[in-house]
N, C-alpha and C positions, 0 to 999 in steps of 0.2 A: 603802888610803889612810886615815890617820887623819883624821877630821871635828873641828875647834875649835869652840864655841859660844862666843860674846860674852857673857861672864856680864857684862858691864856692863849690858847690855838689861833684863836679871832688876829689876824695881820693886823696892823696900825695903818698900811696903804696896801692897796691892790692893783693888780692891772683890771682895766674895764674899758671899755667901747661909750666914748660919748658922741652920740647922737645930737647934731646940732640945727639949727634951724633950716629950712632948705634955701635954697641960694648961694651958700658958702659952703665951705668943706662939710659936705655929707656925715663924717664919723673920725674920727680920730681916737686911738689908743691915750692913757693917758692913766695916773695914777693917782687913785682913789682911795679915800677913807668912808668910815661909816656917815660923817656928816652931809658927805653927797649924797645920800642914797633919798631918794626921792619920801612923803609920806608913804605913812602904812602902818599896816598894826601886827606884819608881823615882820622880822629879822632871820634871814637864814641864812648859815655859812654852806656856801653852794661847794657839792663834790663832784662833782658831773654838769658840765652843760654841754651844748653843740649848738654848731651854728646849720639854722635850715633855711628855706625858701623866702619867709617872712622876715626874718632877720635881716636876708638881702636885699630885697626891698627897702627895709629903713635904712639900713645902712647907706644905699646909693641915693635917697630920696626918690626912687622910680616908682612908690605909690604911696598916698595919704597914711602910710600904716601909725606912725607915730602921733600921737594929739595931744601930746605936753614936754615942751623944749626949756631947756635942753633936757636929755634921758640918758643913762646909764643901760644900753640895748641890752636883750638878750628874751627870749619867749619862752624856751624852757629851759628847766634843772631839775637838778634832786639835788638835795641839801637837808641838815641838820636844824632843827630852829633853835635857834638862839635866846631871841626874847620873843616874848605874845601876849597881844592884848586881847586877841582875840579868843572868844569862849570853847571853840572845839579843837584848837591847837594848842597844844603846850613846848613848851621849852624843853629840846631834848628828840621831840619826836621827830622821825623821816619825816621828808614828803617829799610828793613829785610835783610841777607846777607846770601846766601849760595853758595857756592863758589867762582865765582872770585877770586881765588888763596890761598882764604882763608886759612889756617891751613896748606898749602901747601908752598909757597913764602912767604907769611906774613902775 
């Protein structure tokens, strides 16, 4: 059974956490659309995230954790996916995400 997603739902900006080079302001709030979001092959409109130990870390720059600037923070969620290019995910389905490069590459 194919699953439809309401891409009417998908915001045109968001709030999100940009993670900047270190040396200058650490993180900043800021309002985001889909064109910021880093590659990848899949899209998902997040329902649930929180902020935990490694998050804080990038956030303050207090360790290496980020390795591609600037980034759009965050290390887990659960979320809807949206679009996939990817072969074992499809558009529609849950999932939970904790790392996988997360917060880290993109």
């Amino acid at each position: 059974m194919e699953r439809q997603v309401d891409l009417s739902r998908i915001p045109e900006r968001f709030r999100a956490v940009l993670v900047a080079e270190p040396g200058g302001s650490p993180a900043a709030l800021f309002e985001a659309s889909v064109e910021d979001l880093g590659e990848g092959d899949v899209l998902v409109e997040v329902e649930f995230s929180s902020l935990n130990y490694k998050d804080g870390l990038a956030l303050t720059a207090s360790a290496p954790v980020v390795r591609k600037f600037p980034l759009i923070g965050g290390v887990d969620l659960v979320g809807r996916v949206v679009e996939s290019a990817h072969g074992r995910v499809r558009a529609g389905d849950v999932v939970v995400v904790t790392g996988c490069g997360l917060g880290e590459d993109h």
